[in-house]
N, C-alpha and C positions, 0 to 999 in steps of 0.2 A: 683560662681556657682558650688563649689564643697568643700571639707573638705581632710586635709592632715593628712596622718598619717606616723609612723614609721613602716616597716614590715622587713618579711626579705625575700630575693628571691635567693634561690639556695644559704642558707646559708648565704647571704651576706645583711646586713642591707640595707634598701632602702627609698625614701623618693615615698610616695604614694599619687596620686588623685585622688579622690573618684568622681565623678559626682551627686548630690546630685539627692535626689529621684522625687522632685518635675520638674525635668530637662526632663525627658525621655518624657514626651509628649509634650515638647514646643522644637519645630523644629531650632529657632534660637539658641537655648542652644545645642542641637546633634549637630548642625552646629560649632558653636564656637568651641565645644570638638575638634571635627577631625579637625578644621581647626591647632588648637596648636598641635595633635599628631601629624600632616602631617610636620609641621614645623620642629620641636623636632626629629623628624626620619631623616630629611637629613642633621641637621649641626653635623659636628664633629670638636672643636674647641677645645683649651686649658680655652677660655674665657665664656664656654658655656657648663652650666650643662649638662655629658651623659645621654641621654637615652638608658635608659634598656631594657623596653617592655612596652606592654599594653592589656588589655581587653576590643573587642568592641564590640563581638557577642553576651554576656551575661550581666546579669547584676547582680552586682553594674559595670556600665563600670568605667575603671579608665587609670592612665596613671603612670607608673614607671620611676624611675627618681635615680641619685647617690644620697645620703643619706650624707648631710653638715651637723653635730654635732655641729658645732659654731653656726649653723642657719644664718638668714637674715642681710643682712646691714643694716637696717632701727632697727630692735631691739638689733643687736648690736652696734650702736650708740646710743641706749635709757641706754642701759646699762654701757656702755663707757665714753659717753659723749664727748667733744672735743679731736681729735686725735690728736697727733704728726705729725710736717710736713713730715718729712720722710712718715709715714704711711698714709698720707690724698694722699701724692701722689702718691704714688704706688699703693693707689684703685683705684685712677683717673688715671692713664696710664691701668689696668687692665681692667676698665669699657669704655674707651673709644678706645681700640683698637678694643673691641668688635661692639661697634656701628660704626665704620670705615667701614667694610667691611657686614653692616648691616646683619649680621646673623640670628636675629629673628626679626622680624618686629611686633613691641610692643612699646607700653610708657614706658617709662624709667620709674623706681618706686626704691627705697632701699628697698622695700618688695619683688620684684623680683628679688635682687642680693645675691647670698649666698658665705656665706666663707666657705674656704674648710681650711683643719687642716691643711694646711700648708701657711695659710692666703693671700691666692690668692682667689680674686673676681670670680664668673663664674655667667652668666646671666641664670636665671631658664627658664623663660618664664612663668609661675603662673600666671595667670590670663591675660593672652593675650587678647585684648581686639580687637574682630573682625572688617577689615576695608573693606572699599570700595573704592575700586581704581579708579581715577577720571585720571590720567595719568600716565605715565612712573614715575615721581618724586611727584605726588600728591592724596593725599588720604582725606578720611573723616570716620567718625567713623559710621558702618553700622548702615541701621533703623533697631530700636529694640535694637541694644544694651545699656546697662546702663552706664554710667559713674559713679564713686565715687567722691562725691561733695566733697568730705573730701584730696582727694589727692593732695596733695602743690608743688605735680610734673607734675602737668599736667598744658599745656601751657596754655595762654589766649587763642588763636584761639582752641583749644582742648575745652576749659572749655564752649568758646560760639558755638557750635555746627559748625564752617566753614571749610572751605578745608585747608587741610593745608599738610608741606612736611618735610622733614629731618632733617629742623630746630627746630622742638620742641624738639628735642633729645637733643640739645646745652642747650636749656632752663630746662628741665630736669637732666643734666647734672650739669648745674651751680647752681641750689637749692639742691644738695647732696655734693656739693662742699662746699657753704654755712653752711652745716647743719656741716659735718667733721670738720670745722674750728673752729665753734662757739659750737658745743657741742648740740645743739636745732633746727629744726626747723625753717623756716622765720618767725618773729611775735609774737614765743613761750612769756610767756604763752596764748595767746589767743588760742579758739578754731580753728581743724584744718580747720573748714568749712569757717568760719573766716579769716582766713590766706590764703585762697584759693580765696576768695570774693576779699582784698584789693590788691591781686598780680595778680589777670587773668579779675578782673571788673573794679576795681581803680587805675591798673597798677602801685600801690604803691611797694616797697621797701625795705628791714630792713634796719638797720644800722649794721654796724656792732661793735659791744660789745666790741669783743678781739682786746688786744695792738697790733697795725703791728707789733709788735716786735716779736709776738707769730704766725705768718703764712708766707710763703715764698714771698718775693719780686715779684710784679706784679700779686700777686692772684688775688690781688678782682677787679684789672680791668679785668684779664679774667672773673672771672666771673659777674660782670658788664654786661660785653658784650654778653656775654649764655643765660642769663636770660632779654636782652632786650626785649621790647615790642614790637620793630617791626622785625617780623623774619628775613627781610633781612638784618639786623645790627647783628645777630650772627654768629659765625665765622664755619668751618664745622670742622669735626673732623679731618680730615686732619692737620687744621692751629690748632686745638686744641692741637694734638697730638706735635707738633715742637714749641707752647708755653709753654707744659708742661717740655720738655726736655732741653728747653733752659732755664725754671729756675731749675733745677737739676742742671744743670752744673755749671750756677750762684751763686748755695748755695754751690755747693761741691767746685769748685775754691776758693770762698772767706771764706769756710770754715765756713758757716752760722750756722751749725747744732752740729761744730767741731765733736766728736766721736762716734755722736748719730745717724747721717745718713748712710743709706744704700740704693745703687741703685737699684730703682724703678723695672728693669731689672735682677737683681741677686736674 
């Protein structure tokens, strides 16, 4: 629902939101805007893009944001291809401290996470997808809004329209984990609509590709378990967070990575 560009604001480069024109007279669309600027305005985090400003009384309305020159996780893994264990984990302890203390309340996507030029993750919020609050821990995606049939990070209980809670984040979490490791996608090459079909309707699977020798001890049952089917078998980001530091420590003890790694934390 809107188009990003590069400007600059008071001299300093910015990354900008544009509201697209066909938006101003359909009311769920003004509503989704303010709901991500209302967002965006109260968190101040290390793990979560500043906001700058915004325009809401005129129009093009838009929304101002810190300006990442690396761009997005999701294209710089197209461009990258399989990370290093060092660096798959240190976007996973970056990305998942941020959903700890749920700061913005969104689907997880590698299109919302940007790198900043000192290669730490920050969560944008781009394309917040508005919800409806069914309890203290349960939500459903509001009527009227759209889903992208194409996104391989969105859960099954997301994909078939039901209530669902803070467990999709785990599942979201564990297909960018997936994708960091193996360099592609669950499924790649099929299409992403495709890949989206046999993991949220057929509750199928990938294999994985790459030798264990080439990802950190006890990965892929974490994510195994993130991306399970039934949400109550994913683990929260809490037990996330003390699985991922416990193979840090595992790799750097036994000297998995010998001179290549660096803590996730430094």
């Amino acid at each position: 629902m809107g188009t990003y560009q590069v400007a600059k604001w008071n001299g300093t480069k910015v990354a900008v939101k544009i509201l697209d024109k066909d938006c101003y007279t359909d009311p769920e669309s003004i509503s989704a805007f303010k709901h991500e600027l209302t967002l965006l305005e109260k968190v101040r985090h290390p793990n979560v893009v500043q906001f700058v400003g915004a325009v809401t009384q005129n129009i093009p309305m838009m929304i101002v944001v810190e300006y990442h020159p690396r761009g997005d996780l999701g294209s710089y893994l197209q461009k990258k291809g399989r990370l290093s264990p060092s660096k798959t984990l240190r976007f996973a302890l970056d990305i998942a401290r941020h959903v700890r203390f749920e700061l913005l309340k969104m689907i997880l996507s590698a299109r919302n996470i940007m790198l900043d030029s000192g290669g730490q993750l920050k969560v944008a919020g781009f394309g917040l997808i508005k919800l409806s609050l069914i309890s203290v821990d349960k939500a459903k995606v509001a009527a009227g809004s759209s889903l992208d049939s194409s996104n391989v990070y969105m859960a099954p209980e997301v994909y078939r329209d039901e209530i669902f809670d803070r467990t999709v984040d785990a599942y979201s979490f564990g297909v960018m984990l997936y994708e960091m490791i193996e360099g592609a996608y669950p499924f790649y090459p099929k299409p992403l609509a495709e890949a989206v079909k046999l993991m949220g309707v057929e509750t199928k699977r990938p294999a994985f590709k790459v030798k264990s020798r080439h990802y950190p001890p006890d990965m892929k049952e974490l994510i195994d378990e993130c991306w399970h089917p039934e949400p109550v078998a994913r683990p929260t980001f809490s037990e996330i967070i003390v699985r991922l530091d416990r193979i840090v420590s595992h790799c750097s003890k036994h000297g998995w990575w010998k001179d290549t790694f660096k803590l996730p934390w430094k």
